[in-house]
Backbone as a ProteinNet text record, in pm:
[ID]
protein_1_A
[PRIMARY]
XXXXXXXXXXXXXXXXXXXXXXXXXXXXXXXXXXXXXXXXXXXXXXXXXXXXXXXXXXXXXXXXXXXXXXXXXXXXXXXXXXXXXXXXXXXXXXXXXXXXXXXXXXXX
[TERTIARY]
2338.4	2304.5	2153.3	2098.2	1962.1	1877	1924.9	1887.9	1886.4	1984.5	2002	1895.2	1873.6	1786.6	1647.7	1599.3	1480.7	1463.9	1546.2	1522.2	1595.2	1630.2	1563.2	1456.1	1408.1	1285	1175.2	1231	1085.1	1053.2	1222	1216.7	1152.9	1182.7	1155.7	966.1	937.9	777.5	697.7	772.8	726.5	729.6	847.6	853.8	762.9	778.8	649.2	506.8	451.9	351.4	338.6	430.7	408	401.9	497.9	451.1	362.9	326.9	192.4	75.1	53.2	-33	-39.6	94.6	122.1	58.5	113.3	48.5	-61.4	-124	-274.2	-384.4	-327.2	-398.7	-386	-269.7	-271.2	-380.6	-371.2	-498.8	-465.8	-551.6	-560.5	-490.9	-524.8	-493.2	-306.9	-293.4	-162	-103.6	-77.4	4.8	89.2	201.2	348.5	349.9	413.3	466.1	362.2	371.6	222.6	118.3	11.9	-65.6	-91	-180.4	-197.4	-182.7	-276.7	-253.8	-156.9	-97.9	34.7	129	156.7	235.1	187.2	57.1	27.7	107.4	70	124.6	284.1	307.6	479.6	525.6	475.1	535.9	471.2	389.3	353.2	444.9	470.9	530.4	702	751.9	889	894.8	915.2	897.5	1028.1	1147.7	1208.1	1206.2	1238	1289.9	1147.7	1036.8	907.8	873.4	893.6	878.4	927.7	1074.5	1176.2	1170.6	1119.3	1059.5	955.8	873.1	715.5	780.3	831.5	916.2	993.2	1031.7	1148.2	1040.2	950.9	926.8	792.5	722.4	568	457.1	541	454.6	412.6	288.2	272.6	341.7	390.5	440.9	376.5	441.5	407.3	307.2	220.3	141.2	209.6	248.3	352.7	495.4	566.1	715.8	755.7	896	941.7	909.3	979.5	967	959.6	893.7	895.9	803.3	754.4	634	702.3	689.8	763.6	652.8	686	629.1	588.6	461	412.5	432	529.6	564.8	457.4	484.2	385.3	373.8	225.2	244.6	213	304.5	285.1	160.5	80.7	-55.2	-103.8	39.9	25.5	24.1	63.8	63.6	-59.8	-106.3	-244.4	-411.5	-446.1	-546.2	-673.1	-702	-781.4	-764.6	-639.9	-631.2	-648.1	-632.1	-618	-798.5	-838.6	-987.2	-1104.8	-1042.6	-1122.2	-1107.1	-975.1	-919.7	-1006.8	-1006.6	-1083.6	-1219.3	-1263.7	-1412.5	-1460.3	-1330.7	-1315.3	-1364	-1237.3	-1183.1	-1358	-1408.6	-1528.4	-1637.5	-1670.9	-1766.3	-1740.3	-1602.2	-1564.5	-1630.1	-1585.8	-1597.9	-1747.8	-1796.1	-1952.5	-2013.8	-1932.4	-1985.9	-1962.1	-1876.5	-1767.2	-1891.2	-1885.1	-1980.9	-2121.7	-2178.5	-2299	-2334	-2209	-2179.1	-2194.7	-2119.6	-2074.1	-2218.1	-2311.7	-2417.7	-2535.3	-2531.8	-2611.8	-2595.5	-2458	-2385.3	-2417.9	-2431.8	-2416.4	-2617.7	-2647.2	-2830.2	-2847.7	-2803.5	-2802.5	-2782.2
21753.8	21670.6	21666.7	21781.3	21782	21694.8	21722.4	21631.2	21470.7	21439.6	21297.2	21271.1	21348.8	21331.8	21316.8	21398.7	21373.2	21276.3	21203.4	21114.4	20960	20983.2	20869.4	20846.3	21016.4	20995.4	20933.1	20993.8	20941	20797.2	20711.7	20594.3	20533.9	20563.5	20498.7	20487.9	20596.3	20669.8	20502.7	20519.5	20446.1	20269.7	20277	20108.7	20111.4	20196.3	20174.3	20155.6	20269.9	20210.5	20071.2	20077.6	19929.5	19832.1	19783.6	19701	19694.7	19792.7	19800.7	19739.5	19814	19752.2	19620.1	19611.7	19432.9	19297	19371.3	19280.4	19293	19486.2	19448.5	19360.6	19357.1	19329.8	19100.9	19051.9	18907.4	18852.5	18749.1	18678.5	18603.2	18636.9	18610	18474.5	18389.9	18250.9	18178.8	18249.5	18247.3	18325.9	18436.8	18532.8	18391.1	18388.4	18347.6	18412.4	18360.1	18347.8	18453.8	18566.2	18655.2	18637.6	18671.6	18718.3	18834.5	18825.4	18954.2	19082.8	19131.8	19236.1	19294.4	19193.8	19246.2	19250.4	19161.9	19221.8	19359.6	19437.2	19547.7	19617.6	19595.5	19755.1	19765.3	19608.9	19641.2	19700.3	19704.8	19773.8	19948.1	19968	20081.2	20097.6	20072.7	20127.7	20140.2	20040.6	19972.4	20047.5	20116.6	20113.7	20033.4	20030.1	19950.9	19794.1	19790.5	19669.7	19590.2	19642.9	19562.5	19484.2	19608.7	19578.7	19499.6	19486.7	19371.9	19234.7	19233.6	19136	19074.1	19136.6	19100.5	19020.3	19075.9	19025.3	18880.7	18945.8	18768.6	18656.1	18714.2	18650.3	18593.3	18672.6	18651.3	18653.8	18727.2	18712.4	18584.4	18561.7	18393.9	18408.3	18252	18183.3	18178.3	18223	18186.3	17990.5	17999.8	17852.6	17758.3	17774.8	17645.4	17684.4	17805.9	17753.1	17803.1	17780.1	17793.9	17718.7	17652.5	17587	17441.9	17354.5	17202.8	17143.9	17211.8	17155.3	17123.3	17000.2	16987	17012.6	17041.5	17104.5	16975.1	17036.7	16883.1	16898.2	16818.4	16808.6	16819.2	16849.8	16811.1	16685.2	16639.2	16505.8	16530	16446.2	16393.9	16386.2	16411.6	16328.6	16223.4	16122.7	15971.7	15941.4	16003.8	15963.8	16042.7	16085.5	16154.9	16046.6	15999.7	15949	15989.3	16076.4	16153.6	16187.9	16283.7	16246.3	16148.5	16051.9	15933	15890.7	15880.4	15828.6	15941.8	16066.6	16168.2	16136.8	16093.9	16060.7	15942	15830.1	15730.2	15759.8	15820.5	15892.9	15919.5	16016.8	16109.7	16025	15926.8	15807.6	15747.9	15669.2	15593	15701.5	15829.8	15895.1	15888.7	15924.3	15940.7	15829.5	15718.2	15562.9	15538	15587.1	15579.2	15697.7	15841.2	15862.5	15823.4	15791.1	15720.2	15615.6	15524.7	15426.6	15432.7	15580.5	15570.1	15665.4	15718.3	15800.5	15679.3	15619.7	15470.1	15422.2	15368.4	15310.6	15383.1	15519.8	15593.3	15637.1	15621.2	15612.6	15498.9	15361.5	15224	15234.2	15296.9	15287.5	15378.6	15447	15528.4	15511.5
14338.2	14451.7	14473.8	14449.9	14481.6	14383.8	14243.2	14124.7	14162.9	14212.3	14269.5	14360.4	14500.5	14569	14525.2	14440.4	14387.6	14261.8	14230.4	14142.8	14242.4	14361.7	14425.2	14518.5	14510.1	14596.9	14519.8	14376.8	14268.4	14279.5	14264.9	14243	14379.6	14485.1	14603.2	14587.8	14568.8	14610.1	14467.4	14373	14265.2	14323.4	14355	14437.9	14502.4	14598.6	14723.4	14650.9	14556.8	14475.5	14394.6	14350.2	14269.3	14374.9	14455.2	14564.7	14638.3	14687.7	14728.5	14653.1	14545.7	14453.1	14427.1	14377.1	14332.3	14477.5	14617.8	14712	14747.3	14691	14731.9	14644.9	14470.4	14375.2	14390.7	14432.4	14462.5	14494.9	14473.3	14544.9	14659	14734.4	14933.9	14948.2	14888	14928.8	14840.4	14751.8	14701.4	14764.1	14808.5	14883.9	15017.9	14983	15033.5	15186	15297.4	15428.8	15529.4	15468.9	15568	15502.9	15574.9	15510	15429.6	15352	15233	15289.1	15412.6	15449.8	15502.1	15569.8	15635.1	15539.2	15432.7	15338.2	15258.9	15287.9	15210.3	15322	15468.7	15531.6	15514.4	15517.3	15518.7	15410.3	15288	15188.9	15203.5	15280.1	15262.1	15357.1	15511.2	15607.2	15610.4	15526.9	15515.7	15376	15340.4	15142.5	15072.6	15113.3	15004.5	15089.2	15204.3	15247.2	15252.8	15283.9	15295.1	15126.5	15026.2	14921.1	14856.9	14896.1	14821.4	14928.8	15029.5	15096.8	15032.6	15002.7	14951.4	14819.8	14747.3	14582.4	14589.1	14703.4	14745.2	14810.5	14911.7	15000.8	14972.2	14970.4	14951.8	14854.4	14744.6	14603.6	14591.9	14526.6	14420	14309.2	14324.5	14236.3	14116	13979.9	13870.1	13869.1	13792.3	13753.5	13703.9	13582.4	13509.3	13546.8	13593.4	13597.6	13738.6	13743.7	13860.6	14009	14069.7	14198.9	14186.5	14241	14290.4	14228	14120	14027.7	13886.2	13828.6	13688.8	13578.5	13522.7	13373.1	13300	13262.5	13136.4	13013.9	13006.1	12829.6	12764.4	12621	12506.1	12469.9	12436.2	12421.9	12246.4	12163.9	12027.6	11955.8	11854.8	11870.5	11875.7	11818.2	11785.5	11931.3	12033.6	12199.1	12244.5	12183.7	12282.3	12228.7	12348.6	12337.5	12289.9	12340.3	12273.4	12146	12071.1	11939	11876.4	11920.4	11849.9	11814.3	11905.7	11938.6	11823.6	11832.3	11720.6	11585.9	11566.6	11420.1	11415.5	11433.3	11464	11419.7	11479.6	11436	11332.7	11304.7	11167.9	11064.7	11097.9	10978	10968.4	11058.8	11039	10957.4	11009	10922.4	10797.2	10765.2	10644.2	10529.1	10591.6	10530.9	10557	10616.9	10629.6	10506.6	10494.7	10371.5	10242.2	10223.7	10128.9	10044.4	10188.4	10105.7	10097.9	10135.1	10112.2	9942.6	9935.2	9794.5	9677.4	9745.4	9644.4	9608.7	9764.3	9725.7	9636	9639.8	9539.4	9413.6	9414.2	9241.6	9176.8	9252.7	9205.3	9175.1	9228	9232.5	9071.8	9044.8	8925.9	8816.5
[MASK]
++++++++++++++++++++++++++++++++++++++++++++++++++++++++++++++++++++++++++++++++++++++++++++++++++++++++++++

């Protein structure tokens, strides 16, 4: 029994650290429903329920996935403008050395 007790005190003491950390290390202006600080004391003061609050509630959101934001496909290269416009480029230098090879072979 005692074994038990101290291996959920470990786990608890460890949540409380990681949450803590995790809401103190966020950045101020992404931090979800409280503010930053108050989500630090609640996980220090609350240790599991503040913490699994902070997780559910107030962490930031991942950048590209998850929530009300849709994901940008890959675009093809034959669909990317920019690709297209470099190749283009490519192509003209090329043909610009091409024929200036030509014109100094033909001089020879």
């Amino acid at each position: 029994m005692a074994r038990l007790l101290i291996v959920l005190a470990v786990g608890v003491v460890a949540f409380t650290v990681f949450t803590t950390v995790y809401s103190a290390t966020a950045e101020k202006t992404k931090v979800r429903t409280l503010p930053k600080w108050a989500w630090v004391a609640l996980c220090l003061l609350v240790p599991i329920v503040g913490g699994a609050l902070y997780l559910w509630l107030g962490r930031p959101l991942r950048e590209g996935g998850g929530g009300s934001t849709p994901r940008k496909k890959p675009t093809a290269p034959d669909d990317d403008p920019r690709f297209l416009r470099d190749m283009q480029k490519r192509m003209r230098d090329q043909n610009k050395k091409r024929r200036k090879k030509n014109d100094e072979d033909d001089k020879k």
